[in-house]
C-alpha positions as CSV (number, residue, x, y, z in Angstrom):
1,X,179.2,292.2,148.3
2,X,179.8,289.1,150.0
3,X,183.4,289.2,150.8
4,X,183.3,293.0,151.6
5,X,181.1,291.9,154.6
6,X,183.4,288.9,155.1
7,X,186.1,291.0,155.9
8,X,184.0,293.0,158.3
9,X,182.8,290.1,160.4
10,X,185.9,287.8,160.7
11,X,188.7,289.9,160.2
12,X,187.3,293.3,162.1
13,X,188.5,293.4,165.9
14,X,185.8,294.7,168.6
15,X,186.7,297.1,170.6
16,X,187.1,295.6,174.1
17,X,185.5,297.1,177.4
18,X,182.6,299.9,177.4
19,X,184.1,302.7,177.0
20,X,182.9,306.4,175.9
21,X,185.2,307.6,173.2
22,X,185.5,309.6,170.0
23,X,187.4,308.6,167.1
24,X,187.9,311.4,164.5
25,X,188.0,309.3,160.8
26,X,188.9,313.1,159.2
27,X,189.6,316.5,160.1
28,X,189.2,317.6,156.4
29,X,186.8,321.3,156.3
30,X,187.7,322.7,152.8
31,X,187.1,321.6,149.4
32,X,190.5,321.8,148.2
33,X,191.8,319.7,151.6
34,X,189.1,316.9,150.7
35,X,189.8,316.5,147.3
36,X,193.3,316.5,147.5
37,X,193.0,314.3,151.3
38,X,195.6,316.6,153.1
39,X,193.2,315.4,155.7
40,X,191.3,312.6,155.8
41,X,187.7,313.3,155.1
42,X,185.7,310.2,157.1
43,X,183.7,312.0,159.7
44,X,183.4,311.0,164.0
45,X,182.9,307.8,165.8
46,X,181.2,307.9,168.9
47,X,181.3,305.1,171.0
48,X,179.1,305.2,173.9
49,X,179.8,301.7,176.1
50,X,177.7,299.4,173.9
51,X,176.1,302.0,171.2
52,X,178.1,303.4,168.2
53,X,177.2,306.1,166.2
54,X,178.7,307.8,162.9
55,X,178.5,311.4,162.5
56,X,178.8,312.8,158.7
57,X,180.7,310.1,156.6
58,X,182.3,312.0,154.3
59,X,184.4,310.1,151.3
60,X,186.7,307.9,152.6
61,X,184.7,306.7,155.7
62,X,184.6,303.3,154.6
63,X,188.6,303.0,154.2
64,X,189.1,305.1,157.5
65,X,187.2,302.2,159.2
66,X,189.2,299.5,157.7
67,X,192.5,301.4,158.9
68,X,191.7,302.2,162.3
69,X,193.6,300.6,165.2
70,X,192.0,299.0,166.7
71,X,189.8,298.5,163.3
72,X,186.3,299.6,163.2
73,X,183.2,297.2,162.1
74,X,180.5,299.5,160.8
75,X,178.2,296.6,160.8
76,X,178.3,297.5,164.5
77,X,177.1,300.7,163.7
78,X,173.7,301.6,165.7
79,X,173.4,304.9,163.8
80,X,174.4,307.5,161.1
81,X,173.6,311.1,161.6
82,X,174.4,313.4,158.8
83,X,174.8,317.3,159.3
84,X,174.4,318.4,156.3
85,X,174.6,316.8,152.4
86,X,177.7,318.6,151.3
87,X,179.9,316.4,149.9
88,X,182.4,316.5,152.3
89,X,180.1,315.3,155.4
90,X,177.8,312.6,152.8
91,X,180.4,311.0,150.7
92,X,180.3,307.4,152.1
93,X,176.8,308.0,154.0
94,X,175.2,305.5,151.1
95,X,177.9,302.9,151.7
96,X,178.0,303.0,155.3
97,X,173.7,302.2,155.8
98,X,175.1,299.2,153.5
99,X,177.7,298.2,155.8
100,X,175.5,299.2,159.3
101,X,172.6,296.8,157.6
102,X,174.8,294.5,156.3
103,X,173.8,294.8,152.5
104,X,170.1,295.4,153.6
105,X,169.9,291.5,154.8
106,X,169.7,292.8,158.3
107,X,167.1,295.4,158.7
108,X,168.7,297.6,161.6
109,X,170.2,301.0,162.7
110,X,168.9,304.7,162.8
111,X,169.0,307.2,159.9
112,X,169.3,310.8,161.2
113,X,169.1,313.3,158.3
114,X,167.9,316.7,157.0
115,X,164.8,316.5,155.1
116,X,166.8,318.4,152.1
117,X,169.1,315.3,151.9
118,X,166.0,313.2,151.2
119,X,164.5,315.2,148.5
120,X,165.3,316.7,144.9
121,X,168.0,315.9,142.3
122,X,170.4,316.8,144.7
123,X,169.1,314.5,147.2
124,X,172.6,312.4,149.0
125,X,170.7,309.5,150.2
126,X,169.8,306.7,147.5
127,X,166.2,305.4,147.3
128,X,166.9,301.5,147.3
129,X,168.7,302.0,151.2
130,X,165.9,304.0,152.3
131,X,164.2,300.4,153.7
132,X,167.3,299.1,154.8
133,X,167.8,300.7,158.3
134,X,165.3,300.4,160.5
135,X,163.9,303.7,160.8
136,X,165.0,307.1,159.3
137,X,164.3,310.5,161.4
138,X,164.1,313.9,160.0
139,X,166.6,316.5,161.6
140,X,164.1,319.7,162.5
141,X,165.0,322.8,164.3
142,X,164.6,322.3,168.0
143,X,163.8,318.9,168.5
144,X,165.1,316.1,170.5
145,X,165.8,312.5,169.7
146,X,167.0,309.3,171.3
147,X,168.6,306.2,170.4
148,X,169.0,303.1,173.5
149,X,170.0,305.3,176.5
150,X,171.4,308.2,174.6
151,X,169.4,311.7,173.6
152,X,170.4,314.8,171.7
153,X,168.7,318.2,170.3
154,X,169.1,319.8,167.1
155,X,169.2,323.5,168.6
156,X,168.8,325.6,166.2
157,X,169.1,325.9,162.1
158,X,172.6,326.7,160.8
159,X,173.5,329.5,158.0
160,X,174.8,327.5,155.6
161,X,173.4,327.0,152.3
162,X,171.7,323.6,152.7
163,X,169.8,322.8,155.7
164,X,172.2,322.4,158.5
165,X,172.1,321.5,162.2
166,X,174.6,320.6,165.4
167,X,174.3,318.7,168.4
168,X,174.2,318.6,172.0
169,X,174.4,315.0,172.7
170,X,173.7,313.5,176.4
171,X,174.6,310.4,177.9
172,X,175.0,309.3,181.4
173,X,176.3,312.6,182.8
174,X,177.8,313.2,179.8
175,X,177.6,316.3,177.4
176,X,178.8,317.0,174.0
177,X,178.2,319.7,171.4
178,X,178.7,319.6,168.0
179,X,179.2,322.8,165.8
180,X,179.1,322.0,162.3
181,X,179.3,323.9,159.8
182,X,177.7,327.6,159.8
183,X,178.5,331.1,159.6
184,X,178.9,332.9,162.5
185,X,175.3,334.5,163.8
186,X,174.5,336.4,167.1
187,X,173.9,334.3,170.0
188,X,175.0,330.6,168.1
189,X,177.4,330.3,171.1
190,X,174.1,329.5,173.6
191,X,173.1,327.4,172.1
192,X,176.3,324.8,172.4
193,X,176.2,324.4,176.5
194,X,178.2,320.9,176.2
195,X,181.1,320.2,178.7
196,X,182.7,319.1,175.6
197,X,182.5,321.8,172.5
198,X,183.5,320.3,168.7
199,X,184.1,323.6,166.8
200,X,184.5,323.4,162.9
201,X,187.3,325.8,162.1
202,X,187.4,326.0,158.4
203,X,188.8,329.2,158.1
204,X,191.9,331.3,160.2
205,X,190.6,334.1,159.7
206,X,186.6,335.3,158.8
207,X,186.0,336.1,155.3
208,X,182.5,337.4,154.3
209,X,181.3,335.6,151.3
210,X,182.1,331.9,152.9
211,X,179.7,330.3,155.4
212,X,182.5,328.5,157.5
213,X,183.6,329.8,161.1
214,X,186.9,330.7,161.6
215,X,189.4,330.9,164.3
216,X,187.9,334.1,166.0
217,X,184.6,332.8,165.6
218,X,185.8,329.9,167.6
219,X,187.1,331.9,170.2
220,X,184.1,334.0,170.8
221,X,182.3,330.5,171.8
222,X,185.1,328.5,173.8
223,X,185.6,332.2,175.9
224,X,181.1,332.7,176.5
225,X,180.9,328.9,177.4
226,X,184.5,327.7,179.0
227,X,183.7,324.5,178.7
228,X,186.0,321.7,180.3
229,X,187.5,320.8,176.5
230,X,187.5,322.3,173.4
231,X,188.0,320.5,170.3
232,X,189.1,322.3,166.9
233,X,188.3,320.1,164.0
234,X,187.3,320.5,159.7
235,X,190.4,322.9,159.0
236,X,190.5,323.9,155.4
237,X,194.5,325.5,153.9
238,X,194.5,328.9,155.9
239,X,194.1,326.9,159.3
240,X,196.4,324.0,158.3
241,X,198.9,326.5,157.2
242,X,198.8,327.9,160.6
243,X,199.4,324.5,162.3
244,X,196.0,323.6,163.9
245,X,198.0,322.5,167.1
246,X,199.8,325.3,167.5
247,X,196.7,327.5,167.2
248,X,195.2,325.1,169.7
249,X,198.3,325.8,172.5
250,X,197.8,329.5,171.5
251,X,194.4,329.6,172.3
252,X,194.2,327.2,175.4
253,X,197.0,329.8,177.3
254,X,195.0,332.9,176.1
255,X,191.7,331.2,177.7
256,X,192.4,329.0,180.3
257,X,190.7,326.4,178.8
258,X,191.8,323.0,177.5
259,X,191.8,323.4,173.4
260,X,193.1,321.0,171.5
261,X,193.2,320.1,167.6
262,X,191.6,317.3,166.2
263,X,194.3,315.1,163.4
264,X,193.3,311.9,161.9
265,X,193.1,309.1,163.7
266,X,192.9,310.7,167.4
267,X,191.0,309.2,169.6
268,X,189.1,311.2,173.0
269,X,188.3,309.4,175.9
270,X,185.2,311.1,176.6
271,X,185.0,309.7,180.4
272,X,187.4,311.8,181.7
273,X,185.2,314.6,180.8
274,X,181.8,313.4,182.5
275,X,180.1,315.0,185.4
């Protein structure tokens, strides 16, 4: 344990400036992408100036991290807010409240989670971390939260299996949604007003029995809210087959808005997006 956080604190570099960015660790969506890492499967890092958040650190997180350029110290991390417990957004969730509290030696950082992923045998988050950060908040339908400077809502309950909720995140002028995953229900589009929409796109097309959005889906919300950018992200085979990025070009000339696909490693600087 000790030389993992070694390597963190000496051989980590700090980002330099305050800056408002998003890294995306992974853009994996489907099972069969994430277990086979056709895309990586690490989640988002916001960076807002001096406040750094992970969103849904699916496996791999950890490594992601140690990869970036410049590299990323998650014992910088101020908080970790998970989705949803699937697999594919939880994976590293138990290693990174290690690495954001430094083993548990340093009592510190927010915990943001669905009540489900605190409770039952399938519960994602293990009981000797659950003193380590400093506090943990349940996700709820409707509610708003802050952390420093920074506030965001949980808008409304997803249709998804487990219990499942986006974002709208505000900062300084600043607004981002978060769509994660769901299937697609009447009106879920209003409830996403961010200047800056993250859609995840599993699927290219809708299919009945899965409770992903697809491409159409995806459309349907960029077109109601025309929001300045529009970020495509968690692609599972059909969408990668399609070439995310060419769908993205596709869809940004049939719009008029700015859509772009998220890859691994991409980094947004959210500032030139602000009011």
């Amino acid at each position: 344990m000790g030389y993992l956080f070694y390597i963190f604190t000496k051989s980590f570099v700090e980002q330099e400036g305050k800056l408002r960015k998003i890294k995306f660790l992974g853009t994996a969506g489907a099972r069969v992408v994430m277990i086979r890492q056709l895309r990586s499967s690490g989640g988002m890092w916001f960076s807002l100036n001096d406040t750094n958040i992970l969103i849904d650190p699916g496996p791999g997180s950890l490594v992601r991290c140690a990869r970036s350029r410049p590299r990323l110290d998650p014992t910088k991390l101020d908080a970790i807010i998970l989705t949803h417990k699937h697999l594919d957004h939880s994976g590293d969730i138990n290693v990174m409240i290690e690495a954001m509290t430094e083993g548990g030696f340093k009592k510190r950082g927010a915990l943001f989670v669905p009540q489900d992923a605190l409770e039952g045998e399938d519960a994602v988050i293990f009981h000797y971390l659950r003193d380590f950060p400093e506090r943990i908040e349940i996700l709820k339908e409707k509610t708003t939260y802050s952390l420093k400077d920074i506030s965001f809502t949980t808008p409304v309950r997803h249709e998804h299996g487990v219990e499942t909720y986006g974002l709208n995140i505000n900062f300084k002028g600043l607004s981002v949604s978060l769509i994660t995953d769901t299937r697609y229900f009447e009106g879920l589009e209003r409830h996403y007003p961010g200047k800056i929409i993250i859609i995840n796109v599993v699927r290219f097309k809708p299919r009945e029995d899965v409770d992903h959005l697809s491409l159409e889906d995806a459309e349907k919300i960029i077109n109601f809210n025309k929001p300045k950018l529009a970020i495509l992200t968690h692609f599972g085979m059909t969408m990668l087959q399609k070439k995310p990025w060419e769908v993205a070009q596709n869809l940004q000339k049939k719009l008029g808005t700015e859509v772009i696909a998220a890859s691994d490693g991409m980094e947004i600087n959210l500032d030139e997006y602000a009011e």
